[in-house]
Phi, psi and omega in degrees: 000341192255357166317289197287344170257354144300299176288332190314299209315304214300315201287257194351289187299306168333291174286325191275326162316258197331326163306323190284320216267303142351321202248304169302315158314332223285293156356306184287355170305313213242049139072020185282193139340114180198139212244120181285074180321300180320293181302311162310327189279297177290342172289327154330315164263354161258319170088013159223183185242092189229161158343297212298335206256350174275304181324296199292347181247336169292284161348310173289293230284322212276346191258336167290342171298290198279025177244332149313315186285349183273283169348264168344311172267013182256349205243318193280296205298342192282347211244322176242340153269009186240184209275350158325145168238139174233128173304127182265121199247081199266149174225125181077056166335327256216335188288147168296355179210151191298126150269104195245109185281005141326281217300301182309342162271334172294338182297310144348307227263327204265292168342314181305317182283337176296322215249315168308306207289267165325326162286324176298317183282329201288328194264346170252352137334268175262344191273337188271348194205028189274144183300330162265126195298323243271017193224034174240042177262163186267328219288288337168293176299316200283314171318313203291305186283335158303297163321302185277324171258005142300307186299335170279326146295358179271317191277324184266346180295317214269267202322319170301304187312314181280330181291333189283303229283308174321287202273343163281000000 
């Protein structure tokens, strides 16, 4: 079992990353507002804003996708071999595995809190003190870390479910 909550986490927090990043990004089709997530991550440690600190933060942010994605799949393993019961609320009778839209709402509930919880530290943090002028807007980040990590609890909630219920 901790075989199968490993990879799920790696394959899940990957596709669920990449969305968030996808998604967070998304502004730049139609010139809105956006907060360079890549770039802020990596720039901590570089101390520009260049290519090289988004490749470094894309790397940071993707190995915290799948260490989160460990969490997430400790709370679906707890619901469906543990002593836990989650209510079923299935949808797409027709899938090789039970689609239970329970979990896409805890996913929901924990993203959400997650994306508070990281814009609040992150803005009275980092945003005060980040090493790069251009990455202290507050307004912008706190959206941004809202918005990308609800969606990543969604994705990675909905992907953890379907990947355990296969391999266990």
């Amino acid at each position: 079992m901790l075989l199968a909550l490993i990879l799920s986490s790696i394959v899940s927090g990957a596709i669920a990353t990449g969305l968030m990043v996808l998604c967070l990004y998304l502004p730049l089709l139609w010139n809105g507002r956006y907060y360079d997530t890549l770039g802020a991550i990596g720039a901590v440690f570089t101390r520009r804003n260049d290519a090289q600190s988004r490749v470094i933060g894309a790397i940071i942010l993707l190995i915290g996708g799948i260490i989160f994605a460990l969490f997430y799949g400790f709370f679906v393993l707890m619901f469906e071999k543990g002593p836990l019961n989650i209510p079923n609320y299935g949808i797409l009778p027709g899938w090789p595995v039970k689609v239970n839209m329970m979990y896409i709402f805890l996913g929901l509930a924990g993203g959400l809190g997650q994306g508070m919880f990281m814009a609040m530290i992150t803005s009275f943090i980092v945003a005060d003190f980040h090493p790069v002028e251009a990455y202290r807007d507050n307004v912008t980040l706190i959206m941004s870390y809202i918005i990308g990590h609800t969606i990543y609890g969604i994705v990675v909630m909905f992907f953890q479910s379907q990947f355990l219920q296969f391999l266990t």
